[in-house]
N, C-alpha and C positions, 0 to 999 in steps of 0.2 A: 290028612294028618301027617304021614309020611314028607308029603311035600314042602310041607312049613317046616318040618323038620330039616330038609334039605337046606331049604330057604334063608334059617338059622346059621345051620354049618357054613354054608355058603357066604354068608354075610360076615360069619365071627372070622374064617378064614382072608376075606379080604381086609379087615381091618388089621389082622398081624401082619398082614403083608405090606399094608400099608404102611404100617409102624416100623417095620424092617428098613423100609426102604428109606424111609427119612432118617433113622439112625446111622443108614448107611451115609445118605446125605451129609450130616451134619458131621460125619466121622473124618470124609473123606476133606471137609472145609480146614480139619483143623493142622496145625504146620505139620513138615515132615519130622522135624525134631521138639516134640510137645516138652516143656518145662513144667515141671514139679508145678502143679495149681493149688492154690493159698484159698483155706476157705476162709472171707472176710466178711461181716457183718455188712448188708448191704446202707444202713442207715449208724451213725456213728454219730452221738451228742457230743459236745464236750464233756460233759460231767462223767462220759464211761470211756471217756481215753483212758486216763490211768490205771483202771483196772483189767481194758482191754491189750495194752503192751506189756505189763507184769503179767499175763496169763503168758508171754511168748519170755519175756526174758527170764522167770524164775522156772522154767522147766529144768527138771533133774540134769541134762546134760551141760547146763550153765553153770551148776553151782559153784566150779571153781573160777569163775572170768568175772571181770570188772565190767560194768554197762557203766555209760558216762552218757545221758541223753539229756538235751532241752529243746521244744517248741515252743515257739514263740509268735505271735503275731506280726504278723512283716509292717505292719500300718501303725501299732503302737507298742508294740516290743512286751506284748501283757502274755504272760507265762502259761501255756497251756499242760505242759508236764515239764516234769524235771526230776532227772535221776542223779548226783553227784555232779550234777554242772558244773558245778566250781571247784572241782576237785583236778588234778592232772591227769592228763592219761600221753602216753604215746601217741603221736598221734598220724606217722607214717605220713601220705604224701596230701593230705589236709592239709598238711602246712604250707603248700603250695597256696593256699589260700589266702595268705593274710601273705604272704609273697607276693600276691599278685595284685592286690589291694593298696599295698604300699608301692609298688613299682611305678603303678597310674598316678598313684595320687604324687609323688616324686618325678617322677620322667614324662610324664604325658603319654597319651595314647600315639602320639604321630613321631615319639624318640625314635631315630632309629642310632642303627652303632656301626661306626665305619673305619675301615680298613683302609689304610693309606701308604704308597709308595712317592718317596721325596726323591730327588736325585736329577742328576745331567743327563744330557744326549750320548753322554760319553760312556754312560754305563755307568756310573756311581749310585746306587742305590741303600736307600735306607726302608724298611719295611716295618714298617709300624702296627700292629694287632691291638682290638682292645676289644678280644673277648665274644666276635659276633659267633652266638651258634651255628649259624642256618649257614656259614660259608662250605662251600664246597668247591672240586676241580671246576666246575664251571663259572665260579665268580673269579679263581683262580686264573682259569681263558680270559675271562673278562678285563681286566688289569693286565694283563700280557698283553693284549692287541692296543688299549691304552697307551701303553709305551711306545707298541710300532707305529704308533701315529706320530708321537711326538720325537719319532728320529732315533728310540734307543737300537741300536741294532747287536749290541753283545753287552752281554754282561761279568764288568770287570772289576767288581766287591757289591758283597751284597755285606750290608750293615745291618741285625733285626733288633731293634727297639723292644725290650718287653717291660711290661711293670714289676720294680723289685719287688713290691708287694704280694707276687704272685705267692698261691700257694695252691699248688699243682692236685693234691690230695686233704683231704679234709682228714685230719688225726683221729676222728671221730668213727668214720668208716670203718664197717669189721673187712676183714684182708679178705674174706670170700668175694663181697661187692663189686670192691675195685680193679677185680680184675675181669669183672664183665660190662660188657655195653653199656646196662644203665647206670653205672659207680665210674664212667668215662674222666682222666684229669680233666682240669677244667683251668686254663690260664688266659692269657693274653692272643695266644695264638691256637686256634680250634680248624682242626678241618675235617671235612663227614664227618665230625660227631665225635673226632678221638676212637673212633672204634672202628674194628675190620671183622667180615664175617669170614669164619672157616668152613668149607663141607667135610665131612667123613665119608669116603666113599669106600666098599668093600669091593675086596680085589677075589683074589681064589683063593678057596678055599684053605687056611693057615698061610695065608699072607698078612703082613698087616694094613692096617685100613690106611687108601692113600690121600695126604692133603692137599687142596686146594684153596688158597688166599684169594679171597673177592679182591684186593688190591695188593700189588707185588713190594708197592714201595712198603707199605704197613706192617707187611710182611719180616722183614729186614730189625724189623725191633725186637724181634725175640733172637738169643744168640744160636739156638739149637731147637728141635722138637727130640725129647725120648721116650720114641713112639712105644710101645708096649701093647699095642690092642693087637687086634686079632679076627681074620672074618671066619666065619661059622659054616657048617651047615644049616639049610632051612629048616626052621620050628626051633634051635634051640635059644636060651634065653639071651637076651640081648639089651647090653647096657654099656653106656662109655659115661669115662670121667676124660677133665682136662683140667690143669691146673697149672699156674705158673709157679716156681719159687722166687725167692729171696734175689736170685742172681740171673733171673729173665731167661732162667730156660722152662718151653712147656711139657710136662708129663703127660701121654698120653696112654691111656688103658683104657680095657675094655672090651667088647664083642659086638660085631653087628654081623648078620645073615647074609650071608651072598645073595640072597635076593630083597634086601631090606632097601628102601630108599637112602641118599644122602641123607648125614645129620648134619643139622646146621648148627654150629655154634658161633655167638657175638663178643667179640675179645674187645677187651678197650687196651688201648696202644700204651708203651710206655712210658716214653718220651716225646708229648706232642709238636712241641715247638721243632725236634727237630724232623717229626714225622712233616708237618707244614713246610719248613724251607726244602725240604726233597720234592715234594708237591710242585711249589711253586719252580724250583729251577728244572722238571720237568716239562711243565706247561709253555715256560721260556722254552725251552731249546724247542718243543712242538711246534711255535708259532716264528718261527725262524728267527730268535734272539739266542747268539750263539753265547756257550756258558767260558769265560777268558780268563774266571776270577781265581785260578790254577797257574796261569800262564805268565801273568802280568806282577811285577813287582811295584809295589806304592808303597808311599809314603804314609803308612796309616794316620799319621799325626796330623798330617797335610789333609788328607783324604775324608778324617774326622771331621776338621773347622767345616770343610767344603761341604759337607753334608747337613752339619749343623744349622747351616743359614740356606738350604735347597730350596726348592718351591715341592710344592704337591702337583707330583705330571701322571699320576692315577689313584686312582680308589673305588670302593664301591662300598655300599651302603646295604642292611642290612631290610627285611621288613621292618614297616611302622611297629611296635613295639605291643598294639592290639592283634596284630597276626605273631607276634612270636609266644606273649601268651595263649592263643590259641594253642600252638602247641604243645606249651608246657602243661598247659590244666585236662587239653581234652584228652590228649594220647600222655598222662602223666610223665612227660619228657623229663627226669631227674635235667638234663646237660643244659638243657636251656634255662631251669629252672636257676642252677648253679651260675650259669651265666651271668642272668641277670642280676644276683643279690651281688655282685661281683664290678656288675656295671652301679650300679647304686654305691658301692661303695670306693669307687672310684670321684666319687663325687664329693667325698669324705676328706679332710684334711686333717689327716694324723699319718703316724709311722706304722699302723697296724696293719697287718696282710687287708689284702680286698674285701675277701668275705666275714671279717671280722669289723670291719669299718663297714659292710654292708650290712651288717647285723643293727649296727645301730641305727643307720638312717629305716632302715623295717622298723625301729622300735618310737624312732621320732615321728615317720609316719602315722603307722598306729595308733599313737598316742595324740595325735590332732584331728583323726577320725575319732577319739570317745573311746575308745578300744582301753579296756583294763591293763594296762603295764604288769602288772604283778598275775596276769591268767594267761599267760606264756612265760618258756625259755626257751629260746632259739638256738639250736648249734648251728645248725646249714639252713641252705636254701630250700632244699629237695625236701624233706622229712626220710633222707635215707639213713641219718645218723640217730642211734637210741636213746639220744641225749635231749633229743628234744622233749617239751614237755607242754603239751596246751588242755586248758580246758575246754568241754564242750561251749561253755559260757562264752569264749575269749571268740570263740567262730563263728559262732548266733552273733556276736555285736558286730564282727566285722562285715560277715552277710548284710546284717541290716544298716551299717554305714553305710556301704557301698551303695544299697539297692534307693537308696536317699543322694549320693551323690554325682554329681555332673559325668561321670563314667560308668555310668548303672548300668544300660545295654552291654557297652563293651564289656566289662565284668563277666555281665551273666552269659553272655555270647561264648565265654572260655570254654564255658563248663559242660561237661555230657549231658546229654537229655537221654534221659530212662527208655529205655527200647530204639533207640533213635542212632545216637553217633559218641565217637571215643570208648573211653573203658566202660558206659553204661550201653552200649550199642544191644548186649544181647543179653541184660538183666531186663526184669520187670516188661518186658515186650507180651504184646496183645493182655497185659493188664489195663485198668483204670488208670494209671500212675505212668504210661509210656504217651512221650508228649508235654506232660505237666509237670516233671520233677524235674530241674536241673541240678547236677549236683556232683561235685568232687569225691573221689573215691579214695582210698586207702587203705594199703596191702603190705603186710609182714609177715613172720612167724610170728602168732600170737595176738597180731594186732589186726582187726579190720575196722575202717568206718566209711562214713557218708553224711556228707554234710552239705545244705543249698537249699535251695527253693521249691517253693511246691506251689503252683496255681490250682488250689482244690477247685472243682467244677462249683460244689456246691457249698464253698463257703469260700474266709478272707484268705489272701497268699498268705504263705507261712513261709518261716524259716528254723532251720530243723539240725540237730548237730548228734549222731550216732557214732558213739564209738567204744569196743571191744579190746579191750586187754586181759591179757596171762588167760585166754582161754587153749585149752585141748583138744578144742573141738577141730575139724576140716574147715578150711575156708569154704568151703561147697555150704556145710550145716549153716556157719556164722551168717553167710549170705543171705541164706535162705533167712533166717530168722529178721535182718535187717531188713529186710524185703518187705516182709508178712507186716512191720512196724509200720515202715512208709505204704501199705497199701492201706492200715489203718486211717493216715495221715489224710489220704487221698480220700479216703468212706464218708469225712466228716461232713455235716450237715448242721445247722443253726438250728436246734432244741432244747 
């Protein structure tokens, strides 16, 4: 008796040990950084979507926000829910969407955009911009040794061609924006991006924090720093501001720890065109084209005709216009994005700025893809201005032109894929929905959405249009709720 007793104990003890040991198993499988896990009905009909996304959007902490959703059928556009579609919402950098739809269907996939130097052997130079993002010092090199082939050996006027229609800052912009990296000017002449990064680095203790300019020339734009921070001892609290005014000097305050790392801050430049011609007559003198155009007296009048009628003795061309979307959609590049509604409207014959003349070829486009005219207002390219207004409607139709026209790949190829790459890279990962969502993201105070495609495993691709305005909640909450939506999306099943 005893020993059956044993035998028991014995037996009931290796099965928790067992059990132990595979929890431990399964424990140690899961990532180092676990994300908040969405419990989702594993089987989803159509008929209980509706009432399975209002259980997530009418929770207590939503009641004050706008939800604007539609799902649609990718194959016949037949309405699987719909929350205020057709209403307006903000709709942040979504609008890159129908930006990027219209760019294809307008310029081709293979546009690219190029930068041109006219001029003589002698050094007469005329420099022409139209606008390419993606230029940097190194395309900069590039065109310099161009010249040394073709004899220039000094440079004695440099002439810079820009479009009057430039307009350098979108009016629309709030003043916080534009004077960081992603609110970068945006004209004729672009180099790294309009924008320079700063480090904060802490000195000893009650000294203030010293600066360092990722580039010296960019540097040069701001007339003063009034520095005001301050380094700490360790543990106490630790915050910096930076800020420009009105007359280009930056403010700086604030505290970081004598043992805190660099902060990195991304400025966007003042005045770019003239941050570019510094650029380029650096690159000259680097590549042994010596700078004369200080030295030398001309005839400007003369010097003008002769320019006028030059040849092109360099240039260089920007990516195919399928890799500069790339950037703009998958890393929400605002500069490239502006770029491009800029290059479109360059194509434009009126007297109106670039991106105003680019407004409208986006709305002629649109409108010969099927796209509702009257379910958008456009201010910018980007969606970085609050003036823009789209409905969830207006984004499901241009999804579903595109995914029907001769640019469908390249399109959908822009876009973040869920747990995969871009601003979706580290949402919805080791979900059902990482892999089979592609889809544009968008981010403000107040605003978030998500909008794109969805290859459900077990039913038709869909196309899907979410978006949050005038909510209180954290972007972290918002997310999360968006989330829990498209994993709905991703559950459904044909019942």
């Amino acid at each position: 008796m005893q020993n059956n007793i044993t035998k028991r104990i014995g037996l009931i003890l290796l099965l928790l040990y067992t059990q132990l040991n595979i929890e431990q198993a399964v424990a140690q499988t899961k990532p180092s950084t676990p994300t908040k896990t969405v419990e989702v009905n594993p089987v989803i009909c159509p008929a209980q979507l509706g009432k399975a996304i209002e259980t997530i959007t009418n929770r207590p902490q939503f009641s004050q926000a706008r939800w604007g959703i539609v799902v649609n059928k990718l194959n016949n556009s037949q309405s699987l829910y719909s929350r205020d579609s057709d209403k307006y919402f903000i709709p942040a950098s979504n609008l890159k969407l129908l930006l990027a739809a219209a760019a294809l269907q307008q310029l081709g996939a293979n546009y690219r955009i190029r930068t041109s130097i006219y001029g003589t052997d002698s050094g007469l130079l005329r420099l022409v911009g139209r606008g390419d993002p993606s230029l940097t010092d190194v395309q900069l090199t590039a065109l310099a040794r161009q010249l040394k082939l073709t004899g220039v050996r000094q440079l004695t006027y440099l002439a810079v061609e820009r479009s009057r229609t430039d307009d350098i800052i979108n009016p629309d912009w709030e003043w916080g924006d534009i004077q960081a990296d992603y609110g970068a000017p945006i004209g004729s002449l672009i180099i790294n991006q309009n924008a320079v990064t700063l480090q904060l680095l802490p000195q000893q203790i009650g000294q203030p924090l010293r600066l360092v300019w990722s580039d010296p020339i960019a540097a040069t734009q701001w007339q003063s720093v009034d520095n005001q921070s301050v380094t700490v001892k360790p543990g106490e609290p630790t915050e910096v501001e930076l800020n420009r005014d009105l007359s280009g000097i930056l403010h700086l305050s604030g505290r970081l720890s004598i043992n805190s790392p660099p902060e990195l801050v991304s400025l966007a430049v003042i005045n770019p065109a003239e941050n570019f011609i510094q650029h380029l007559r650096r690159v000259l003198l680097i590549e042994g084209i010596k700078d004369n155009s200080n030295r030398v007296r001309l005839n400007i009048v003369e010097v003008e005709k002769q320019l006028a009628n030059a040849p092109e003795i360099a240039a260089v061309n920007s990516p195919p216009l399928s890799q500069l979307l790339v950037e703009a959609n998958l890393n929400s590049n605002n500069l490239y994005a502006e770029a491009l509604l800029r290059t479109l409207g360059s194509k434009v014959n009126s007297f109106d700025s670039n991106s105003q003349k680019g407004l409208i070829a986006v709305k002629q486009a649109l409108t010969n893809l099927g796209v509702d005219p009257k379910g958008y207002i456009m201010a910018d390219g980007s969606g970085l201005s609050r003036h823009n207004l789209v409905s969830p409607d207006a984004i499901a139709q241009t999804l579903s032109a595109m995914a029907s026209s001769q640019y469908a790949a390249i399109y959908r190829a822009s876009l973040p894929v869920a747990g995969v790459s871009g601003t979706l890279v580290n949402r919805l990962k080791n979900t059902p929905a990482q892999g089979v969502v592609s889809a544009k993201t968008g981010t403000m105070s107040g605003v978030l959405a998500l909008s794109g495609y969805i290859n459900a495993p077990n039913y038709e691709p869909l196309v899907f249009s979410i978006i949050i305005n005038q909510s209180d909640q954290s972007s972290a909450t918002i997310r999360q709720a968006i989330d829990e939506v498209v994993l709905l999306l991703v559950s459904l099943r044909r019942c």
